[in-house]
N, C-alpha and C positions, 0 to 999 in steps of 0.2 A: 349384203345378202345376195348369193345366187340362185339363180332359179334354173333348172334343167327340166328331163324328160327319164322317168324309168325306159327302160328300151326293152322289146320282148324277151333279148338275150339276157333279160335280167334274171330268168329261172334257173338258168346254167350259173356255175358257180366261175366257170371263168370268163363269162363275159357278168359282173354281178357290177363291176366296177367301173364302167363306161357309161358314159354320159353324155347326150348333146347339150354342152352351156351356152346359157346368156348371161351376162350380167343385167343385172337391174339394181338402180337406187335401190338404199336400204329403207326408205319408207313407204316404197311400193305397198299397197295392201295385197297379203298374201289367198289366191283364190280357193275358196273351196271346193268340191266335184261335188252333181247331186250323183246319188247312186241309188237306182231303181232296188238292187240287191245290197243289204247289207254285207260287207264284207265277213268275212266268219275270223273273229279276234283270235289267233294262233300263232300270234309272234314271226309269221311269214309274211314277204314281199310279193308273190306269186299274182295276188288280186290286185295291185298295186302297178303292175308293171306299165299301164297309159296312165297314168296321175303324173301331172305338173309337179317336180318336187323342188323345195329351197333348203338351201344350203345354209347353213350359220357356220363363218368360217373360227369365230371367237372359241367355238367348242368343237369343232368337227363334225358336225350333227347334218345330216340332212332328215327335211319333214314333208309332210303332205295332210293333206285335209281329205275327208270328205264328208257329205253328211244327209238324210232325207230327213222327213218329218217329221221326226222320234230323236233322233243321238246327231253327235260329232263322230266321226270316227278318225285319229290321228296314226299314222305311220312315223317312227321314231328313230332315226337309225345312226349307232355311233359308228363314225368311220375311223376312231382315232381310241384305241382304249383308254389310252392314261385319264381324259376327260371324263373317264366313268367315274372317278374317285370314291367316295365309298356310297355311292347306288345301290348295293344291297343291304347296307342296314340302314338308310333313310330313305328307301325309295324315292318315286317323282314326285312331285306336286304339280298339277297344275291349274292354275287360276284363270278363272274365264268371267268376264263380265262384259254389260252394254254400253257402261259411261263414256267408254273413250279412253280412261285412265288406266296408270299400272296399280289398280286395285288387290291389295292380296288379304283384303277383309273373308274372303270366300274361296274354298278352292276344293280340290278331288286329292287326297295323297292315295299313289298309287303303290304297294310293298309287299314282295314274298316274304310268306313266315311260314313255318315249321308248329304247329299247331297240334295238341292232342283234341281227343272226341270232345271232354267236353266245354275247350274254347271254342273248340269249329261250333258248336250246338248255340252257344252264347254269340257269339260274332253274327250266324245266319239271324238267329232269332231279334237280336241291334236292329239287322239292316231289314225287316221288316220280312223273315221268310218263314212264318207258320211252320212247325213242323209236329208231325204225330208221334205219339210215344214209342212208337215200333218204330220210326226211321232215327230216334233219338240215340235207343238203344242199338242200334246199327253203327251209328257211327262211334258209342263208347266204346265199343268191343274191339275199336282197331285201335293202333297205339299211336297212328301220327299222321297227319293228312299234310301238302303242302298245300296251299291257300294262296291266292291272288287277293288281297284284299285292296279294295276300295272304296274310301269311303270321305265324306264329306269333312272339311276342318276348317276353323274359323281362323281368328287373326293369331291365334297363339297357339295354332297348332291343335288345338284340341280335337277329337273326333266330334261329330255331329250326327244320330243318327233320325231316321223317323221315325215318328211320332207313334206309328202307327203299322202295321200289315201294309203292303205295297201293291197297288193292285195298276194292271195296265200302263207299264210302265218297266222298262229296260233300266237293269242295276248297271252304272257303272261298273266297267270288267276292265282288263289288259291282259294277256300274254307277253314271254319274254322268246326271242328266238334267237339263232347265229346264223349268219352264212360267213365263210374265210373267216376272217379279223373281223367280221363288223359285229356289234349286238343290233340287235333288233325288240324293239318296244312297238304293240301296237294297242291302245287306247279305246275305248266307247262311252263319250259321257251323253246323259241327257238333255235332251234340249227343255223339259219341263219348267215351268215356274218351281222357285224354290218352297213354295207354301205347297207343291204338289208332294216334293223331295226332295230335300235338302240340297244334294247331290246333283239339280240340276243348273241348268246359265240361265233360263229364263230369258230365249230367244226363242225367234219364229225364222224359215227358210228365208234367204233375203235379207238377211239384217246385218249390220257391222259388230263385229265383237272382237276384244284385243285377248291373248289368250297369253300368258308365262308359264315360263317350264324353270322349273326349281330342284336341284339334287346336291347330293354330297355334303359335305361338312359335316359336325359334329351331333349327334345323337343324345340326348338328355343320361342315358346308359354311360356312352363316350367321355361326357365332361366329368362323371361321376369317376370314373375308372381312373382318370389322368390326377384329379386331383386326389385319390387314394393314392397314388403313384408320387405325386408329388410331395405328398405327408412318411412316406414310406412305408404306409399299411396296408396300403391293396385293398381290394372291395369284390365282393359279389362279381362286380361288371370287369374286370379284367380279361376275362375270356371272351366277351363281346368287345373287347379294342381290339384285342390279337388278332382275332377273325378278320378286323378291316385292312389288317398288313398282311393278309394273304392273297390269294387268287381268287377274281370272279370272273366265270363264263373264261380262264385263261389268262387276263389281264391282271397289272399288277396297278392297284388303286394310288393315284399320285398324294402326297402326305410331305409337310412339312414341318416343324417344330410346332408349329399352333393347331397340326391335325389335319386331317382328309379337306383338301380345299372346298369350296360351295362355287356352283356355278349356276347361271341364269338367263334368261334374256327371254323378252316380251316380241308379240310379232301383230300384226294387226289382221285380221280375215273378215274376208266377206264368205258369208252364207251363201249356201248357191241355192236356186228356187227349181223347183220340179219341171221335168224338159217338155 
């Protein structure tokens, strides 16, 4: 793992790719920033440009932390597209916990979808957002919303929502952005106890937590379609495989005989405490 510095001329699209490196051991624990101002989650680098960033050279990835008294906020950024593999139809995951361990009992999947009125209506309503009859019928009447969804999942993938209305308390979000060749992913989970939201790591500012990032490979859709494919009858889900051998964000998703590869890796962070 390397660790560098965003540099101001990080705004500008050609200075976006320069960097002052160090290397550092790769079990260095990676530092978090406190930040008095939340950043605003818009898939840009701009708020980012004095943040400490590390490098994962395995996936082409560099990241950054930051976080105050409420969320994490993570900067995501692929410098390498082929490592995107199929990132848009299994989104990110990522898993955060305090044990110590590579735990992925609990995690946040993070995934754009194309969504008519009234899944968006059912999705807000899951994750805990009241809505009035006149704002219900607002969103029936347009034909397709795109959606940032995220939301809590346990060991098998499943979603998790709460229990209940959400009150005081920041939903996990992301944005997706580009500058040149890179994607850009930028993250907010909550730092809550999970009995407050599922959704959250259930840390305080200050504290150690190990955090993995999980994408690509194959889709429940995916496996569906292949073995239609393999039977010679085809399924429903054929037109969700084709999609993954197309172009995302410009890049062409890397894919082998067994499907869109899966990529991962774990990093250790310390929480930073208020200055």
């Amino acid at each position: 793992m390397k660790k560098n510095k965003l540099i101001p001329g990080l705004i500008q699209v050609v200075a976006f790719s320069l960097f002052a490196t160090t290397v550092y051991p790769a079990e260095d624990i990676v530092q978090s920033t406190w930040t008095a101002s939340p950043p605003q989650i818009d898939g840009q680098s701009e708020e980012w440009v004095e943040d400490a960033v590390a490098f994962e050279k395995s996936v082409g990835v560099d990241y950054a932390f930051r976080n105050d008294g409420r969320n994490v906020y993570v900067l995501f950024i692929f410098k390498n597209p082929k490592f995107l593999s199929s990132i848009d139809m299994t989104g990110i995951t990522l898993y955060a916990g305090t044990s110590g361990k590579k735990d992925k009992d609990w995690g946040v999947r993070f995934v754009k979808k194309t969504v008519n009125g009234a899944q968006l209506i059912e999705y807000m309503e899951k994750m805990g957002q009241p809505l009035s009859e006149e704002r219900k019928q607002e969103l029936k009447d347009k034909p397709q919303f795109v959606v940032f969804a995220a939301t809590a999942v346990n060991k098998k993938g499943e979603d998790i929502f709460p229990a209940g209305p959400v009150q005081d308390i920041d939903l996990p979000g992301f944005r997706i952005g580009r500058q040149q060749d890179m994607v850009l992913y930028e993250f907010r989970i909550p730092l809550a106890a999970r009995e407050i939201h599922p959704a959250g790591i259930g840390a305080e500012p200050g504290k150690d937590i190990k955090i993995g990032f999980e994408w690509g490979g194959m889709t429940k859709e995916m496996r569906e379609a292949l073995r239609g494919q393999a039977r010679g009858t085809g399924t429903g889900s054929d037109m969700t495989q084709e999609k993954t051998t197309g172009s995302y964000l410009g890049s062409t998703p890397s894919a082998g005989p067994a499907g869109p590869k899966k990529y991962s890796f774990w990093v250790d962070v310390k929480l930073a405490q208020a200055e």
